[in-house]
MMTF fields as JSON, N, C-alpha, C and O atoms, coordinates in Angstrom:
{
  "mmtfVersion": "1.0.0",
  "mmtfProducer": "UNKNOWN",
  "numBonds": 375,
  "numAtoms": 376,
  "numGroups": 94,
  "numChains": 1,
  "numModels": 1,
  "chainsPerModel": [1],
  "groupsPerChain": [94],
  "chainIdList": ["A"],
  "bondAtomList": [4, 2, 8, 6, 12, 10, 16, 14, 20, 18, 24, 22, 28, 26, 32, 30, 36, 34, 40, 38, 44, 42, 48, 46, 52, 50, 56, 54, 60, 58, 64, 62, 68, 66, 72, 70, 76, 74, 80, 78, 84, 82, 88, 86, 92, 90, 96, 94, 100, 98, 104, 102, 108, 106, 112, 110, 116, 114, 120, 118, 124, 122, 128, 126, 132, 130, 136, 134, 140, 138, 144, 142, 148, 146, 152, 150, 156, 154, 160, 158, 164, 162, 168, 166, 172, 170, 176, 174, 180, 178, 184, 182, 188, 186, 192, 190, 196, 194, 200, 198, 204, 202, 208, 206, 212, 210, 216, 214, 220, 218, 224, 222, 228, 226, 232, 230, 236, 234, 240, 238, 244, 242, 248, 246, 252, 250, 256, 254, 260, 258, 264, 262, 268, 266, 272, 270, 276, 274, 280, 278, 284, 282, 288, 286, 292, 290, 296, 294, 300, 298, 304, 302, 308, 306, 312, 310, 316, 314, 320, 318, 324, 322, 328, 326, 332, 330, 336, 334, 340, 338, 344, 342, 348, 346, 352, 350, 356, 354, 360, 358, 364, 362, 368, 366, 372, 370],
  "bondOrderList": [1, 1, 1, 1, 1, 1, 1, 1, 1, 1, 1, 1, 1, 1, 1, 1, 1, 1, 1, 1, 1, 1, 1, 1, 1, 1, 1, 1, 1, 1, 1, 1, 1, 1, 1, 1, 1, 1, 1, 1, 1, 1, 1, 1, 1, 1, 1, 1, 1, 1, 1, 1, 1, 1, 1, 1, 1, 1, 1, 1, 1, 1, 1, 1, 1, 1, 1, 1, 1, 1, 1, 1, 1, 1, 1, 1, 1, 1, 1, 1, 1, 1, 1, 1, 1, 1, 1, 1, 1, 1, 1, 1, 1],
  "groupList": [{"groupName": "UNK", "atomNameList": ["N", "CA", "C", "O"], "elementList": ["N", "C", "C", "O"], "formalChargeList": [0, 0, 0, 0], "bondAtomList": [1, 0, 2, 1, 3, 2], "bondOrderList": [1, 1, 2], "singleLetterCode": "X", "chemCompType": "L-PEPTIDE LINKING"}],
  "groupTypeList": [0, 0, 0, 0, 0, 0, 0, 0, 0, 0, 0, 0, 0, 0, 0, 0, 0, 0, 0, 0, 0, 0, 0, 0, 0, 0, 0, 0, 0, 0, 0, 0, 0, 0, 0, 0, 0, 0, 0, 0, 0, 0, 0, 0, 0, 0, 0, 0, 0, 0, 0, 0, 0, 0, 0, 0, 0, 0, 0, 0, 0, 0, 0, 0, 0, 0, 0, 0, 0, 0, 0, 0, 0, 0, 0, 0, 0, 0, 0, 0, 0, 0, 0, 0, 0, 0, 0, 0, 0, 0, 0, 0, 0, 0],
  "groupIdList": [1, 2, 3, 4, 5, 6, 7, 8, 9, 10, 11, 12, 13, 14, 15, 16, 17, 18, 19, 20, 21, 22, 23, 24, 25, 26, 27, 28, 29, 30, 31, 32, 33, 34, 35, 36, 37, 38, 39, 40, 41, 42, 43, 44, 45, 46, 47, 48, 49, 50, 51, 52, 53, 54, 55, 56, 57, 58, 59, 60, 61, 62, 63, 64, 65, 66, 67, 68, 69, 70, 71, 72, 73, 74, 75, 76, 77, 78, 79, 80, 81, 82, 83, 84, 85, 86, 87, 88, 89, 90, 91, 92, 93, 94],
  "secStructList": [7, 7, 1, 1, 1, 7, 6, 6, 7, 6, 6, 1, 1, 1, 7, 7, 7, 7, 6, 6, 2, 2, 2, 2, 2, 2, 2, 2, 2, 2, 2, 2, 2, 2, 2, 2, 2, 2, 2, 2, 2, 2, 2, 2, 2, 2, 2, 2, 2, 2, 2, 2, 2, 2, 2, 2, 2, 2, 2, 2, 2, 2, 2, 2, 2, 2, 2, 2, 2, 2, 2, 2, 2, 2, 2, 2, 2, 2, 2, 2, 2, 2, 2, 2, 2, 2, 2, 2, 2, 2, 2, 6, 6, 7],
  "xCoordList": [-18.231, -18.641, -19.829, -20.166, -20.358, -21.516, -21.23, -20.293, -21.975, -21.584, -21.784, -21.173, -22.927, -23.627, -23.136, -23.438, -22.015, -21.408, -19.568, -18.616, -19.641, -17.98, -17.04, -17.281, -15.825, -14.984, -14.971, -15.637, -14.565, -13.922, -15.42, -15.419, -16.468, -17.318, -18.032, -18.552, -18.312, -18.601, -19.611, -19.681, -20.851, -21.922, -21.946, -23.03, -21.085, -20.929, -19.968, -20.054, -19.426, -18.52, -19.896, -19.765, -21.131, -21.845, -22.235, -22.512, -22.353, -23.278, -24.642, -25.509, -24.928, -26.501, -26.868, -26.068, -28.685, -28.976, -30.25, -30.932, -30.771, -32.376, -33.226, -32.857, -34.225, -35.384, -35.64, -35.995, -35.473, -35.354, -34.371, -34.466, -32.946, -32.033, -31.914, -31.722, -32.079, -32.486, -33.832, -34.01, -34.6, -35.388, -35.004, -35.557, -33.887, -33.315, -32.349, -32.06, -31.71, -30.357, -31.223, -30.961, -32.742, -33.539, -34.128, -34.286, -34.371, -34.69, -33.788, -33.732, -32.995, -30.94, -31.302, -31.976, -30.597, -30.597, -31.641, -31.216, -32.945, -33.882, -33.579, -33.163, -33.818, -33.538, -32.118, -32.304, -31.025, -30.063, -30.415, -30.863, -30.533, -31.203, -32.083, -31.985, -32.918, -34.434, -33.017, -32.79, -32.451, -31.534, -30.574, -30.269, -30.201, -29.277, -29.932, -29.214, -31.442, -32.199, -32.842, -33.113, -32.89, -33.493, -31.948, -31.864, -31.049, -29.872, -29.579, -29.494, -29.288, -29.761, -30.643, -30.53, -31.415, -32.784, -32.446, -32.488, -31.978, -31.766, -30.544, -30.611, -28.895, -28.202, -28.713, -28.444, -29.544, -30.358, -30.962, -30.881, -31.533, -32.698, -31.672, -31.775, -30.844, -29.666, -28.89, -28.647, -28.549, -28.044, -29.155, -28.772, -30.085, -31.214, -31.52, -31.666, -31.61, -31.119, -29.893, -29.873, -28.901, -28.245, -28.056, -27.409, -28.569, -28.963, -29.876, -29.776, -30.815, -31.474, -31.173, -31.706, -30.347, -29.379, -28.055, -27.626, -27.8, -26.906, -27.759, -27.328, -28.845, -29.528, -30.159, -30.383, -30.448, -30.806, -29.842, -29.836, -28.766, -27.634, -27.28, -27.099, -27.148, -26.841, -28.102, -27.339, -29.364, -30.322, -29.863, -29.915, -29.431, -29.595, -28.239, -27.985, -27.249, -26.023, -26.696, -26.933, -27.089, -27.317, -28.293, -28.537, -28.622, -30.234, -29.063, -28.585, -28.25, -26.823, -26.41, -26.822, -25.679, -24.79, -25.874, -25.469, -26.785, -27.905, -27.857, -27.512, -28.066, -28.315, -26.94, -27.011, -25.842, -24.549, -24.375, -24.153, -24.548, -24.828, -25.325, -24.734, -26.795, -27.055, -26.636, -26.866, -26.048, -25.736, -24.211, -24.212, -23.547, -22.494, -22.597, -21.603, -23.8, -24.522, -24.349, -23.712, -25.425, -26.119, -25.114, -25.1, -24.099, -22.804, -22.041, -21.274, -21.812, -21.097, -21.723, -21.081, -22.746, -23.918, -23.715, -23.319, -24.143, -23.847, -22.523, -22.492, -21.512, -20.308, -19.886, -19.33, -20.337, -20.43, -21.278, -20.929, -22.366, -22.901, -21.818, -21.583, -21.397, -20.72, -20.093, -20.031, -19.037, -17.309, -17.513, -16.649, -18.229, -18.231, -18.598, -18.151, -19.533, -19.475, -18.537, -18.052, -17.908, -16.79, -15.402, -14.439, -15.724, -14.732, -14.897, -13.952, -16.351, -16.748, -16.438, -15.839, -16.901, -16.713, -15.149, -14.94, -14.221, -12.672, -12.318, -11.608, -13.027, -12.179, -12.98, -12.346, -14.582, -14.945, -14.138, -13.273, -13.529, -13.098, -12.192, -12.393, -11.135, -9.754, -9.963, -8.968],
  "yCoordList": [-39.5, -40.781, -41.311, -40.962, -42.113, -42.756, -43.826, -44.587, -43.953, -45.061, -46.478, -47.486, -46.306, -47.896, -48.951, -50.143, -48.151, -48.764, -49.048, -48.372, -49.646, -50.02, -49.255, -48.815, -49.029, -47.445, -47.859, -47.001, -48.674, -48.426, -48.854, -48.738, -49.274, -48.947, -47.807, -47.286, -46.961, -46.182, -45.523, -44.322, -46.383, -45.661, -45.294, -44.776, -45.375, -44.639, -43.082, -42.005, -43.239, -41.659, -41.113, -39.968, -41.809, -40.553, -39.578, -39.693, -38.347, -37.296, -37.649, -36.908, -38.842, -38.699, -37.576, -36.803, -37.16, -36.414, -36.64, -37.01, -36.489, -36.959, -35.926, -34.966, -36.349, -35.375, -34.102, -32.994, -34.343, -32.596, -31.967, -30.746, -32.579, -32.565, -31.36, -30.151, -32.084, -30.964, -30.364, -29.953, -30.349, -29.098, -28.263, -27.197, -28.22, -27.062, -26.398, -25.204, -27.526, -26.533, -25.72, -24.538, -26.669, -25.674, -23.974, -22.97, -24.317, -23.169, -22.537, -21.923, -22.8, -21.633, -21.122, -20.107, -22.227, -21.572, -20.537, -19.539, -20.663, -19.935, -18.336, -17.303, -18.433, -17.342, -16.958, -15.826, -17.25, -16.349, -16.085, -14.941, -16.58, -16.293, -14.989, -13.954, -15.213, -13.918, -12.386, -11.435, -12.569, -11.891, -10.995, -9.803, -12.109, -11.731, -10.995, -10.437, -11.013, -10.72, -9.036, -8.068, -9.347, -8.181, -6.946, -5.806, -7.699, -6.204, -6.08, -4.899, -7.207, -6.24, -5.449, -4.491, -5.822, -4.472, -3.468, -2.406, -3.545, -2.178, -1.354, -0.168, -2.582, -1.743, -0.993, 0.174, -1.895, -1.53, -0.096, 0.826, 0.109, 1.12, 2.543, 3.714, 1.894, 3.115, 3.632, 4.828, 2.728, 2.752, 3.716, 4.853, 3.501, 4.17, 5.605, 6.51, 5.756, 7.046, 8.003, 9.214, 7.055, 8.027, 8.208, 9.116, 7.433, 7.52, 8.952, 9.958, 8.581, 10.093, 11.785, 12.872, 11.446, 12.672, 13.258, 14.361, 12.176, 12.07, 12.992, 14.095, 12.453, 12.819, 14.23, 14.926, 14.457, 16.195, 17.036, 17.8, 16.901, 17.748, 17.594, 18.721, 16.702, 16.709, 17.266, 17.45, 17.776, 18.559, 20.165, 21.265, 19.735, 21.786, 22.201, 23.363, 21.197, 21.982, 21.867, 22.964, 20.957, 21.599, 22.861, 23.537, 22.737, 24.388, 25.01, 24.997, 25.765, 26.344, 26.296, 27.302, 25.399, 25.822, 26.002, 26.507, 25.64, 26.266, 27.859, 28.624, 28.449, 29.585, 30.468, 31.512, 30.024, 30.368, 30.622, 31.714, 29.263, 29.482, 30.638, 31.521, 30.525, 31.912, 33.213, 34.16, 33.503, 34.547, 34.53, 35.463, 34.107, 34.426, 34.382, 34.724, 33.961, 33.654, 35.38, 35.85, 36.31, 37.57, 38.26, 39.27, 37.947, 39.261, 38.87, 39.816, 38.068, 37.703, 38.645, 39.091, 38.618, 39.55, 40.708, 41.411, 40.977, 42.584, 42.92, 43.595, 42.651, 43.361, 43.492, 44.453, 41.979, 42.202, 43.304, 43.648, 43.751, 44.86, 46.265, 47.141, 46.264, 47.47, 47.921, 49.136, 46.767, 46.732, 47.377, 48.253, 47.531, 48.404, 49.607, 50.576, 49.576, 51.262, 51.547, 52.491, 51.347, 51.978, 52.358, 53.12, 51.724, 51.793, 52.595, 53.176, 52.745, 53.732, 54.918, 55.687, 55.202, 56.02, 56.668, 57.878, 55.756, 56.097, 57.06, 58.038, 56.387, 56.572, 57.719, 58.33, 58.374, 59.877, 60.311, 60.202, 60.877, 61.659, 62.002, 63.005, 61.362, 61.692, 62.759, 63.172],
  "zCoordList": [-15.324, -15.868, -15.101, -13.97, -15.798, -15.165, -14.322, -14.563, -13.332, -12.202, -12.617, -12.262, -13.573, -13.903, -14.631, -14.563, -15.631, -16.68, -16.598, -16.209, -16.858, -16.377, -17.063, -18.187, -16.389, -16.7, -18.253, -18.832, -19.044, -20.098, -21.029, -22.254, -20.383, -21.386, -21.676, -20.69, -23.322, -23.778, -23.495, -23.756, -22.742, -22.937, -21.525, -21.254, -20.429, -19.276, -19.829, -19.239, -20.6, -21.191, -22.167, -22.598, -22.525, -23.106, -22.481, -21.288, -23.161, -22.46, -22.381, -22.844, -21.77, -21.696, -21.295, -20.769, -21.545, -20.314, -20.106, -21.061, -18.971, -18.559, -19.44, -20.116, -19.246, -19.735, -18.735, -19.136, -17.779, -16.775, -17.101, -16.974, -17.688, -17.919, -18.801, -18.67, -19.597, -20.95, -21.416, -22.563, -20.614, -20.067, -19.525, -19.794, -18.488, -17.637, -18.562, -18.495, -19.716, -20.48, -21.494, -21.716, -22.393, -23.042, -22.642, -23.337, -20.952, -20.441, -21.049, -22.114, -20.123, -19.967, -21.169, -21.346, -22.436, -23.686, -24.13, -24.712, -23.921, -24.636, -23.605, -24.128, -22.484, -21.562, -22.171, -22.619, -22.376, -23.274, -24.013, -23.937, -24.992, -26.521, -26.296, -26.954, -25.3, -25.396, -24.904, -25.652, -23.777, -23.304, -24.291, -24.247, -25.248, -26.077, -27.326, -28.155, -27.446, -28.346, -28.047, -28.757, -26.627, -26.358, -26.348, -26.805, -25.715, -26.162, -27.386, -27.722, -28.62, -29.691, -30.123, -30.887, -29.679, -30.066, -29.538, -30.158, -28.121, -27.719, -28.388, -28.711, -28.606, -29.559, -30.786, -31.074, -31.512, -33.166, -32.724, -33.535, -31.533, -31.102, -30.959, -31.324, -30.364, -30.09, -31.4, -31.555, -32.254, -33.537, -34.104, -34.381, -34.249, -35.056, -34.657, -35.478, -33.286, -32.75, -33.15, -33.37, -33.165, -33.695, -35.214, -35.736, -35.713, -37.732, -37.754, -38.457, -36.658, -36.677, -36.063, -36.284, -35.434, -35.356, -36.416, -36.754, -36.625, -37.341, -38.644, -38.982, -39.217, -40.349, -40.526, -41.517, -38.613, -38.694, -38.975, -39.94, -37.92, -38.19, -39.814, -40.275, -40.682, -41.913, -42.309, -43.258, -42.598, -43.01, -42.485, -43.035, -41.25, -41.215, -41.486, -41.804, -41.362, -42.593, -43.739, -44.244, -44.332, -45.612, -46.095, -47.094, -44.911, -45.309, -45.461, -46.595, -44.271, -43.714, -45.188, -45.765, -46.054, -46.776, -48.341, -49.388, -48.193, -49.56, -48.94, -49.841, -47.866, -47.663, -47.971, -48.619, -47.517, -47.507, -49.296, -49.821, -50.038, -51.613, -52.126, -52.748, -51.717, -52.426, -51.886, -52.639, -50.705, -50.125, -51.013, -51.816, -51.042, -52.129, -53.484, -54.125, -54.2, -55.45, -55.901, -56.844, -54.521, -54.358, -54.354, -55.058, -53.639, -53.279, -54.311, -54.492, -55.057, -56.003, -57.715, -58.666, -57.508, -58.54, -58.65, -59.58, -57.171, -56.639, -57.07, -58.099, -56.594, -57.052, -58.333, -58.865, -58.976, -60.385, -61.311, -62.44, -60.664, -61.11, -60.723, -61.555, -59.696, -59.254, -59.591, -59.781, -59.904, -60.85, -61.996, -61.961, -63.198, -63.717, -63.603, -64.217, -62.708, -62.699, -62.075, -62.698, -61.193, -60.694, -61.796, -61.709, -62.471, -63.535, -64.53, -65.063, -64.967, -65.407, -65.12, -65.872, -63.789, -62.795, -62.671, -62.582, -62.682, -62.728, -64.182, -64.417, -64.792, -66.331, -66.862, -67.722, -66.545, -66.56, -66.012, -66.88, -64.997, -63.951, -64.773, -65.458, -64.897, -65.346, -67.026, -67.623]
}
């Protein structure tokens, strides 16, 4: 409470505050604020890092499973060409 104003009057219970007063809490505040501004950026920066890893590894599986595709596309062909002759092949003989 304020000294000047008598206990039960009100304007000794305000929060006044001087003008240095709240210059020093503006500092504070803005210095958090910049503080609190700058570690999000750095979370966002880190986040984004890993969006971009995240995004390679999902590119070279997918080369990986396009390649895997046509490699069973090819052997899938191939044998299909084979299968009959082999069958062919069975059913001369006999």
């Amino acid at each position: 409470m304020d000294g000047r104003y008598a206990p039960d009057d009100a304007r000794g219970m305000s929060p006044r505050r001087s003008a240095p007063e709240c210059g020093a809490l503006e500092d504070a505040t803005r210095a958090a604020v910049r503080q609190h501004a700058r570690q999000m950026q750095l979370d966002l920066l880190e986040i984004a890092e890993s969006i971009e890893l995240v995004r390679a590894d999902h590119d070279k599986l997918e080369k990986q499973n396009l390649a895997l595709q046509d490699y069973i596309g090819n052997l899938t062909r191939s044998v299909g060409r084979e299968a009959p002759k082999k069958k062919a092949g069975k059913k001369g003989r006999s």
